[in-house]
ZAMARGU-4260 file (C-alpha; in steps of 0.2 Angstrom, whole numbers, plus 5000, padded with zeros to 4 digits):
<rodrens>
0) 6002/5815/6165 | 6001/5830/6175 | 6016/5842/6180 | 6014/5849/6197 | 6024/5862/6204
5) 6039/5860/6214 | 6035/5854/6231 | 6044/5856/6248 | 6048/5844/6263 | 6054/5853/6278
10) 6072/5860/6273 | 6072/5847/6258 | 6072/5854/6241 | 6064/5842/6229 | 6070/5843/6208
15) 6051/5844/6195 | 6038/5832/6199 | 6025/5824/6189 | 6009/5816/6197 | 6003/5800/6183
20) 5985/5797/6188 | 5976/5782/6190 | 5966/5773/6177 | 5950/5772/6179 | 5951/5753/6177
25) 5964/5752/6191 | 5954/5761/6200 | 5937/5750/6199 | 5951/5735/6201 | 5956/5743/6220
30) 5938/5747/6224 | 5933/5729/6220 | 5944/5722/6233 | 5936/5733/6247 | 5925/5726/6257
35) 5915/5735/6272 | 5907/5724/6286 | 5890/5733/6288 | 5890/5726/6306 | 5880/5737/6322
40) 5892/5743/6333 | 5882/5748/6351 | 5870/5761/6341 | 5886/5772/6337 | 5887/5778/6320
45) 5901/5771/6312 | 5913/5779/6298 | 5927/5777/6285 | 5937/5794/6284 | 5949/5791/6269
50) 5964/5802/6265 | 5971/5805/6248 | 5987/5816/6252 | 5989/5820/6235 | 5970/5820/6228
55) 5975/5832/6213 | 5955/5836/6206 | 5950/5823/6221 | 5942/5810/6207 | 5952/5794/6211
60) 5945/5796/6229 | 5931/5799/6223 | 5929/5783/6215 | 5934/5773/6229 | 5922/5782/6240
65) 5906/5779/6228 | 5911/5760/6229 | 5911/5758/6247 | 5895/5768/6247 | 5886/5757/6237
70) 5892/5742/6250 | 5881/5754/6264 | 5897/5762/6270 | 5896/5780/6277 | 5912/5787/6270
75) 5918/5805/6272 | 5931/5811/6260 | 5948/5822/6263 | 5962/5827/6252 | 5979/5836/6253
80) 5980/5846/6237 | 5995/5862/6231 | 5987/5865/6217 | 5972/5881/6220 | 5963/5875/6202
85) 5962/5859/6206 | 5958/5860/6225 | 5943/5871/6219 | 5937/5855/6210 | 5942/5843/6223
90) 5931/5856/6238 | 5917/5850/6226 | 5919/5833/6227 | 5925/5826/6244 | 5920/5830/6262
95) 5935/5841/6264 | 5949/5847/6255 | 5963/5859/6260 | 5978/5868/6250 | 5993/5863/6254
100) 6006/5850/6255 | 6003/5833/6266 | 6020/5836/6279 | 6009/5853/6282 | 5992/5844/6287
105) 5988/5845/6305 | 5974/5831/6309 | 5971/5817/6322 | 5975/5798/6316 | 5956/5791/6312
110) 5956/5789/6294 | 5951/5769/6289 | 5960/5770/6273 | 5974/5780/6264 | 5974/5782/6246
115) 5993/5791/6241 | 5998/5793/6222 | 6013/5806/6225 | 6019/5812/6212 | 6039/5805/6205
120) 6053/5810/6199 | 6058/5822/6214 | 6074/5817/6225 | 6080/5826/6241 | 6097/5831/6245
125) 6104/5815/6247 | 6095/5803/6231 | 6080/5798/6241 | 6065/5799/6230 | 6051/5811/6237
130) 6039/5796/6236 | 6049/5785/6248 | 6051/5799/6260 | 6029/5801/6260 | 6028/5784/6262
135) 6039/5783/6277 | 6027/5798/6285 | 6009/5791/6278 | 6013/5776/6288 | 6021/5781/6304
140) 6013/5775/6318 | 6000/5785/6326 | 6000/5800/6314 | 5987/5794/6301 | 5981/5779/6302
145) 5978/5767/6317 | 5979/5746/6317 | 5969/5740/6304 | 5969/5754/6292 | 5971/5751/6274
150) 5987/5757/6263 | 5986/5758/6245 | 6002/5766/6239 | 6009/5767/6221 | 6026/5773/6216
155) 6040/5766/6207 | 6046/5752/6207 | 6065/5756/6207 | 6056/5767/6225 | 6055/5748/6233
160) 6071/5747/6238 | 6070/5763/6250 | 6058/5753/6257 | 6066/5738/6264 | 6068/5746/6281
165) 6051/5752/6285 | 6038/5742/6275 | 6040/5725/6282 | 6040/5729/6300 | 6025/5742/6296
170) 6012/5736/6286 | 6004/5719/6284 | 5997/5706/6273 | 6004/5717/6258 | 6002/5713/6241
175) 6012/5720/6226 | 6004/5723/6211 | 6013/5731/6194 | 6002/5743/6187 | 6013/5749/6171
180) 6032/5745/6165 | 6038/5756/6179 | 6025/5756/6192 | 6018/5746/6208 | 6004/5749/6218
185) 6007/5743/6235 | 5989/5735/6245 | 5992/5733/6265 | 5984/5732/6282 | 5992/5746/6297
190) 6002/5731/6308 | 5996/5733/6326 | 6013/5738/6334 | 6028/5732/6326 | 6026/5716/6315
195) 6036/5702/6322 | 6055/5696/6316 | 6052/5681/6307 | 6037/5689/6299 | 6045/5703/6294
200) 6061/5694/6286 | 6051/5685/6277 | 6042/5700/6269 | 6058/5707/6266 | 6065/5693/6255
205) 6050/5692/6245 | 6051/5712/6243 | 6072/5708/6238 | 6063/5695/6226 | 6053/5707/6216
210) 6066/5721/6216 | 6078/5710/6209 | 6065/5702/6197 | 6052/5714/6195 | 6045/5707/6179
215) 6038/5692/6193 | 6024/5706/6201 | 6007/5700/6198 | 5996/5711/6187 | 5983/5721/6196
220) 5967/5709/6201 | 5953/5706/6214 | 5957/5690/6221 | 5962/5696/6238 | 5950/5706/6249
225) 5954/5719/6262 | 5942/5721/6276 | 5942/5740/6281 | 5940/5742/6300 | 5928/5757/6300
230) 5931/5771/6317 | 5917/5779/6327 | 5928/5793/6327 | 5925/5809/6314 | 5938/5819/6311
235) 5936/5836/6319 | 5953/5844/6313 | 5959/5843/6295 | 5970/5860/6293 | 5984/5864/6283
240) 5998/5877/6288 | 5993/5889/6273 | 5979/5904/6277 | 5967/5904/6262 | 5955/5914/6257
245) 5940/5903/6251 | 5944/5894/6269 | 5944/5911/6279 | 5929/5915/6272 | 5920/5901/6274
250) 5924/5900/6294 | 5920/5919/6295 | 5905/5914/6287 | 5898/5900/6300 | 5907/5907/6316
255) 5900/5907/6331 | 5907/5924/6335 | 5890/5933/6325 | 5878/5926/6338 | 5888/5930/6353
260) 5888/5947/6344 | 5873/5948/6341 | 5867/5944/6361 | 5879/5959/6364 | 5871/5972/6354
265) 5854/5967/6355 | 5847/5964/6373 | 5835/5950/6373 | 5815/5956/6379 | 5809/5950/6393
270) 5790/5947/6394 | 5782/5954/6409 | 5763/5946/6410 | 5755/5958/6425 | 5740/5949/6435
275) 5722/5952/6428 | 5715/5967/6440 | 5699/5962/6452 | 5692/5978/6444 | 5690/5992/6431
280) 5708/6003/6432 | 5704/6022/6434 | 5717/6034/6422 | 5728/6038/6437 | 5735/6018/6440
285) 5739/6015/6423 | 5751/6029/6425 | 5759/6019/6440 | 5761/6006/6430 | 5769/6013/6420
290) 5780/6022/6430 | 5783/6002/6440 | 5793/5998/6425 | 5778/5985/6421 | 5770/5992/6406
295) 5788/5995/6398 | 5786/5993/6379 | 5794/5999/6361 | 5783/6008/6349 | 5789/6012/6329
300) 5791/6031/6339 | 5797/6030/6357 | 5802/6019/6369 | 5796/6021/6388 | 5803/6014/6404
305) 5796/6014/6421 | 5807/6017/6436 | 5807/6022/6453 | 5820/6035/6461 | 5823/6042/6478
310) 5825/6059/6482 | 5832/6068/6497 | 5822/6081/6503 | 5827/6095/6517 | 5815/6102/6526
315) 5816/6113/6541 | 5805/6108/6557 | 5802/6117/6574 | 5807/6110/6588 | 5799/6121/6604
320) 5811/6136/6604 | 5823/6130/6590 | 5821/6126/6571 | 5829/6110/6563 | 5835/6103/6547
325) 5828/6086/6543 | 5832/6075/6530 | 5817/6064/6522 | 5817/6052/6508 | 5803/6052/6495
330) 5801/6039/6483 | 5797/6046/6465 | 5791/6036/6450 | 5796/6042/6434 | 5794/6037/6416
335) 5805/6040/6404 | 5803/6041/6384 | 5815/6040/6372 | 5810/6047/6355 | 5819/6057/6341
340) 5818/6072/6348 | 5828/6067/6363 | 5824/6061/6381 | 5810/6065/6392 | 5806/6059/6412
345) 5787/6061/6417 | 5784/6063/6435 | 5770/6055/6446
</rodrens>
């Protein structure tokens, strides 16, 4: 068993927590009956996002992943995890990982499949186990998972009975499945929109049944399948509410912000190609093109550039018996050179 530190939901304090993992049989057992319809689907990539709100060192999801991979599915990986040692393993293993609690998460409902081991023993306020309260968010409609989504939830079993309300009317073609004296693992399918009355009645009694009589729950076993409804939708936000580090740095690290930075600081060079001259230039036009802006160019010393200026001349002109001031405009071409020892304008 591993002790986890004291977690929070909202406003409600919960008492010491410890998270049981899955076995690595139970695990192979759940994988076994996931199946994944390799079927085309208009040329659009097709995806299973899974989520594992609580994905400790990320390995249970792990293992489910791998399986579905080997069917040809293309899965991509997310966990929830408090824990900064084990989130570092878990970064290493699944597509995504981010530190912090699940009720902090701020993503978009696509995931195909939600895998949730929260850990037990913590109560709010009021007596309501920590696990019922998760549960009741993992499943609400359009937050994490949309119709056809798969729920695999273990808790305990005396946690059933907080369940009564939600679970029937919720989930569908659920199975119960005892995976130790104390503990269930709950198999479903997302309902698309609330399940009907008599349907969900009759779910109900058969959850009084087994809270009542608990030693009647099937053993864990692969006789029935779920089909997991795969999304042409990636996720494109998986945060949590905490500012990390290792996260901060990673984003500074592929931003987009150092090649806008970089246009800034560093002008892009324009190629100039001047037309092939009809004959052999003398040393004077050179010079003008110079001056033109055409021959413009960067050398390990200095850096030239051409450009043309006007200057206002005064000039004084007779006019029969009187003299007057005129004004003419002369173009002047100047090149000017940068270079370590400062600037210099040439003058043609």
């Amino acid at each position: 068993m591993r002790q986890v530190r004291n977690l929070r939901h909202h406003t409600l304090a919960f008492q010491e927590e410890i998270q049981i993992p899955l076995t690595k049989s139970e695990l192979d057992i759940m994988s076994k009956k996931l199946l994944f319809d390799n079927k085309p689907n208009n040329n659009e990539e097709i995806i299973i996002n899974i989520l594992d709100p609580f994905c400790a060192d990320g390995s249970a999801l792990q293992e489910v992943a791998q399986a579905l991979k080997a069917q040809g599915a293309n899965v991509k990986t997310y966990g929830v995890e408090p824990d900064q040692e084990n989130r570092r393993i878990a970064k290493k293993r699944l597509t995504k990982t981010v530190h912090g609690n699940y009720h902090e998460l701020r993503t978009t409902n696509a995931f195909s499949l939600i895998l949730a081991n929260p850990p037990i023993g913590g109560k709010n306020a009021i007596g309501i186990p920590q696990e019922a309260i998760a549960f009741s968010d993992l499943t609400a409609p359009g937050k994490y998972v949309y119709p056809g989504s798969i729920v695999i939830f273990a808790l305990p079993i005396s946690s059933l009975n907080f369940l009564r309300s939600i679970l029937p009317i919720r989930l569908q073609d659920i199975c119960y499945y005892k995976i130790s004296q104390e503990r269930v693992l709950i198999m479903a399918t997302k309902s698309k929109g609330r399940v009907p009355k008599e349907e969900a009645a009759q779910e109900r009694e058969r959850l009084d049944f087994y809270i009542e009589n608990s030693t009647e729950i099937p053993l864990l076993n692969t006789e029935t399948k779920y089909h997991i409804t795969p999304t042409t939708t990636g996720i494109t936000r998986f945060v949590g509410s905490r500012l990390d580090p290792e996260d901060i740095s990673e984003e500074i690290a592929i931003s987009s912000v150092w090649n806008n930075l970089k246009n800034l600081i560093t002008p892009k060079s324009v190629l100039i190609e001047a037309p092939k001259p009809l004959m052999a230039l003398d040393k004077g036009r050179p010079a003008i093109a110079a001056a033109a802006g055409v021959l413009d160019k960067a050398t390990t010393s200095h850096i030239r550039r051409g450009f043309n200026k006007i200057i206002i001349e005064k000039q004084h002109v007779e006019n029969d018996d009187s003299i007057v001031q005129v004004e003419i405009n002369r173009p002047v071409s100047r090149l000017r050179i940068f270079h370590p020892g400062g600037v210099k304008d040439l003058e043609y």
